[in-house]
C-alpha positions in Angstrom: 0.0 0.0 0.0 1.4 3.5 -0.8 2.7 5.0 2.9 0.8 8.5 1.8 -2.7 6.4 1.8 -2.0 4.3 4.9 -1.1 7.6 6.7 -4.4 9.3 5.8 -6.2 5.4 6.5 -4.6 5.6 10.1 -5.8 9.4 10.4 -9.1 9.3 9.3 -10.6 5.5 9.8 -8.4 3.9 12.0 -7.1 5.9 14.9 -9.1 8.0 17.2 -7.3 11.1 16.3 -10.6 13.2 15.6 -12.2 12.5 18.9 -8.8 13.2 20.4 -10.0 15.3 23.9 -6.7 17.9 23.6 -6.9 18.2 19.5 -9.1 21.4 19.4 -5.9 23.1 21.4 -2.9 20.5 20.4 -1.1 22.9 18.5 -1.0 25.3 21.3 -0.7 23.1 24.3 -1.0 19.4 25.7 -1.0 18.5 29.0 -1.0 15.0 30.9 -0.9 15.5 34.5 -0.4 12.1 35.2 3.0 12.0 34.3 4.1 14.6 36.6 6.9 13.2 38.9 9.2 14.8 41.5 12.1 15.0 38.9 11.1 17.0 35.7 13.3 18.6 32.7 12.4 21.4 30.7 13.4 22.7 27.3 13.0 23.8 23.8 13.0 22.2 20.7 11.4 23.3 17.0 8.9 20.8 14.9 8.7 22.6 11.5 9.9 25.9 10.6 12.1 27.0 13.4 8.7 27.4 15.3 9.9 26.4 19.0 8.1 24.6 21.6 8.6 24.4 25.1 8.6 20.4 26.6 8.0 19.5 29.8 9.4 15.7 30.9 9.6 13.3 33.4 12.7 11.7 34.2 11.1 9.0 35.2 9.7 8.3 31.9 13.5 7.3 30.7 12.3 9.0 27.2 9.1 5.8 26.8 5.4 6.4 27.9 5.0 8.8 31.0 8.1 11.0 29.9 6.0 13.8 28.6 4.2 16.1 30.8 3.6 19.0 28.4 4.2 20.5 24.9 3.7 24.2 25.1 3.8 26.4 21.3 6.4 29.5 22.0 8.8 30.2 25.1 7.0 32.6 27.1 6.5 32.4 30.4 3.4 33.3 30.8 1.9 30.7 28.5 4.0 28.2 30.2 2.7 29.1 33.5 -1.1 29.7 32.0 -0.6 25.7 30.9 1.0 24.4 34.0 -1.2 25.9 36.7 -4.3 24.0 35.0 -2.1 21.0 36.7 -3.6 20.4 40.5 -1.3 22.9 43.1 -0.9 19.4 45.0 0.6 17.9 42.8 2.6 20.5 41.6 3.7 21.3 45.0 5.4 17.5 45.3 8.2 18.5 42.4 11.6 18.3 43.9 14.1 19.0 41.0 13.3 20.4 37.6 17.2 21.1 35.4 16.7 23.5 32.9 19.2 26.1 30.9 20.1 29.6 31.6 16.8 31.0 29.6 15.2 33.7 32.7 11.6 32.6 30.8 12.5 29.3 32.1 13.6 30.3 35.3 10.5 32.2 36.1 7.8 29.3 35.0 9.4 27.2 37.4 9.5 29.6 40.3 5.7 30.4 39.5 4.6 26.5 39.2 6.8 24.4 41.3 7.1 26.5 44.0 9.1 23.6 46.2 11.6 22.3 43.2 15.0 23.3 43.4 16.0 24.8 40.0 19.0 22.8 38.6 21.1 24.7 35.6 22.5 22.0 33.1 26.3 21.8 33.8 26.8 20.5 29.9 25.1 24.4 29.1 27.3 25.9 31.7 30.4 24.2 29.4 29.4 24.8 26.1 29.4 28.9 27.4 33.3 28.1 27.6 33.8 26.2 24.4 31.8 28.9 22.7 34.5 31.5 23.9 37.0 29.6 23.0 35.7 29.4 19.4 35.1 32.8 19.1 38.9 34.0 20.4 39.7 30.8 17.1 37.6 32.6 15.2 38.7 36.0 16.2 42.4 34.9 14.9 41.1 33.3 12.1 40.1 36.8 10.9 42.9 38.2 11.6 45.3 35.9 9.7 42.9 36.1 7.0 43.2 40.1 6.5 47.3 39.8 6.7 47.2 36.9 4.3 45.1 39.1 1.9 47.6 42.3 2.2 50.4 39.8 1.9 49.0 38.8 -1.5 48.2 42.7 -2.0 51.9 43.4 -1.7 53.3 40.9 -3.4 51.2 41.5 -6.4 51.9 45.4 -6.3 55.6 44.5 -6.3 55.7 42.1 -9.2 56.2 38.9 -6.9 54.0 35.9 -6.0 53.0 35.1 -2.4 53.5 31.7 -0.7 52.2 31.4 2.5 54.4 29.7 5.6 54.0 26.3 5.6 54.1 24.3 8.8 55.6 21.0 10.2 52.2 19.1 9.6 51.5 20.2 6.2 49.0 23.4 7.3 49.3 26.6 6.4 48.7 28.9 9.6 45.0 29.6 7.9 44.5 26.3 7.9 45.6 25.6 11.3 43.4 27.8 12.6 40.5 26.1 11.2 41.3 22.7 11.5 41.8 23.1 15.5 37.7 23.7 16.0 37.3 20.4 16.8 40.4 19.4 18.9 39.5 23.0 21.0 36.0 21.2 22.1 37.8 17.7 23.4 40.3 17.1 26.8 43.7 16.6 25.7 43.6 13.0 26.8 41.4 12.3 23.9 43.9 13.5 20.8 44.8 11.8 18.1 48.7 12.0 17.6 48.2 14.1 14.7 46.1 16.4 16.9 48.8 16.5 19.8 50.5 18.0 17.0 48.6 20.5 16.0 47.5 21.8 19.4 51.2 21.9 20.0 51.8 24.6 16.9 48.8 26.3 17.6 49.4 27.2 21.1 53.0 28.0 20.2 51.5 31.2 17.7 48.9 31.6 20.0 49.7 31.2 23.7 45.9 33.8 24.4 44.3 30.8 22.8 45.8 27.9 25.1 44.9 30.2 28.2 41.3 30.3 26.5 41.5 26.7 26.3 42.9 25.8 29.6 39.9 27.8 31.8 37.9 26.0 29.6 38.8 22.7 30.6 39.4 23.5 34.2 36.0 24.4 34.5 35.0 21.0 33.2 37.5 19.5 35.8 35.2 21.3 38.5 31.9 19.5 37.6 34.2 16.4 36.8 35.5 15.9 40.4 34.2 18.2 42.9 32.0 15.9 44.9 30.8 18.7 47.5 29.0 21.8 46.6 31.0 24.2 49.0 34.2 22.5 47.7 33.2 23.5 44.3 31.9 27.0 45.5 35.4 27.4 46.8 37.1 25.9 43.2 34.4 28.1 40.7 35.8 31.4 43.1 39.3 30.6 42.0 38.5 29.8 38.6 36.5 33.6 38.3 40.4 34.8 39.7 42.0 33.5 36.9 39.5 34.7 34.3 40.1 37.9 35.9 43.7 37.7 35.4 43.9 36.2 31.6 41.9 39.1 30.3 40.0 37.5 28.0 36.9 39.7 26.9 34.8 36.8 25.9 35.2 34.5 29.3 34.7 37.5 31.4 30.8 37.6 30.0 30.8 33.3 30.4 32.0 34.0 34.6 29.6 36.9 34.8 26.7 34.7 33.5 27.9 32.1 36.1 28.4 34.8 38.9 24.6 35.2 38.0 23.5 31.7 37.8 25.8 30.3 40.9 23.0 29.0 43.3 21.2 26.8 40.7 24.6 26.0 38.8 25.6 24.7 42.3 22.5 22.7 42.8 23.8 20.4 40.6 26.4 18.9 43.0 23.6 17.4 45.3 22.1 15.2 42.9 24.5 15.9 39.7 21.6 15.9 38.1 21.7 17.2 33.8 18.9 18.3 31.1 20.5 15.1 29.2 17.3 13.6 29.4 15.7 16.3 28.0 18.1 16.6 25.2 18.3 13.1 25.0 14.3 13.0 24.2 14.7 16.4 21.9 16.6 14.1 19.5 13.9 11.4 19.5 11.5 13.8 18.6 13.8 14.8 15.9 14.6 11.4 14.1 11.0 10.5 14.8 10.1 14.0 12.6 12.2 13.0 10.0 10.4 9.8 9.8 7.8 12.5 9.2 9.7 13.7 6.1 9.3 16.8 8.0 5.9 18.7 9.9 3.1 19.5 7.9 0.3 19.2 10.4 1.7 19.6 13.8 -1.5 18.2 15.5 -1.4 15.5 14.3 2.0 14.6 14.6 1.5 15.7 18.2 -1.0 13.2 18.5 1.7 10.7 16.9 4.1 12.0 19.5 1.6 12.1 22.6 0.9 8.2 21.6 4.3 6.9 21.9 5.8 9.2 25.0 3.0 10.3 26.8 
């Protein structure tokens, strides 16, 4: 049978999609309170269109039926909150944890809703903040080598000659250097290839700013890594702010002002060390299960696809 006709056989004839009780506000909102447990995850995630919703999940689920407790169209708090409060106050009230990122909308659903959950920020969020500045100071030097390479060629050209650019030890140009270090920047040094050994090697010698950039980073990793008590690594994430403060790094200063911000939830994390990996790890079922979809043309129903597997 062609998989277009048993699609529409399934919607029309042999589901109960149409007398679905949440379909008349699906693509706004669904809600189960049922699954609501004491340890919840929230986040974002897009269906078709780069339209985002906001998903609210179990962890007890373990990403199978019960994970979801609500889709909600948009981020904003208020219609997060207008969803969640239909939820009974009593069982709201018994919600210990809920991990979420940095996003204040976020923040300020949870405060309204779950008045007794502690707000956990994602540590993995809190790292990518440092691999992001990191890639920006690459990037930043990428530029820069970019602009002397083209007056190089400038100058060579006005004087009659021909430009070669400075080839390294391992065959790249310091151009390409630059750009083949992004992904070597985002992994510890215990996990290089030999051929990456090498190439960190020459591209901390031209740019020692960048192996400073690169160290905080993975020093704040080492934190989360092996602090096992949250005043210990109160004590360690004060010492790390120091050394930002002392390597002068513009983009770093903003990541330890956002965690200078954040501290009391980021800290949260060392009672349980609990992570939004669930979340994320249920974000990319909903995205292989949409391109199953071929991609989102009516979002209700594919809620309703959604809402019969995982909730």
């Amino acid at each position: 049978m062609d998989g277009k006709q048993l699609q529409d056989q399934y919607k029309n004839h042999l589901s109960d999609f149409h007398d679905w009780d949440q379909k008349p506000h699906a693509e706004n909102w669904i809600l189960f309170p049922d699954n609501i447990t004491e340890h919840l995850s929230i986040d974002e995630t897009s269906f078709s269109n780069g339209e985002l919703y906001t998903i609210i999940s179990s962890k007890s689920g373990k990403g199978r039926k019960g994970t979801i407790l609500a889709v909600i169209k948009g981020t904003k708090s208020e219609d997060i909150i207008r969803v969640l409060e239909r939820i009974p106050i009593r069982a709201r009230n018994k919600v210990k944890e809920v991990t979420m990122d940095m996003a204040p909308n976020m923040a300020k659903a949870i405060t309204r809703c779950f008045r007794n959950a502690r707000r956990v920020i994602d540590r993995f969020h809190v790292q990518k903040l440092a691999f992001d500045a990191v890639q920006e100071l690459r990037i930043q030097y990428r530029w820069e080598v970019l602009d002397n390479e083209s007056q190089n060629i400038k100058d060579a050209r006005e004087q009659g000659g021909h430009y070669e650019p400075e080839v390294l030890s391992n065959g790249d140009t310091v151009k390409q250097l630059l750009a083949r270090s992004r992904h070597l920047l985002f992994k510890h040094p215990s996990r290089w290839t030999e051929s990456q050994k090498h190439r960190a090697e020459l591209l901390f010698m031209r740019f020692p700013k960048l192996k400073q950039a690169y160290d905080l980073g993975i020093a704040l990793g080492n934190i989360f890594n092996h602090c096992k008590d949250k005043t210990l690594a109160f004590t360690k994430l004060s010492l790390w702010h120091n050394q930002v403060e002392h390597a002068g790094i513009p983009s770093f200063e903003s990541v330890a002002k956002s965690i200078a911000a954040h501290h009391p939830e980021i800290l949260h994390y060392f009672d349980n060390r609990s992570t939004n990996a669930s979340a994320e790890s249920f974000n990319a079922k909903l995205k292989a299960f949409r391109s199953v979809f071929r991609g989102v043309r009516d979002t209700t129903f594919f809620l309703y696809r959604v809402m019969k597997l995982y909730a």
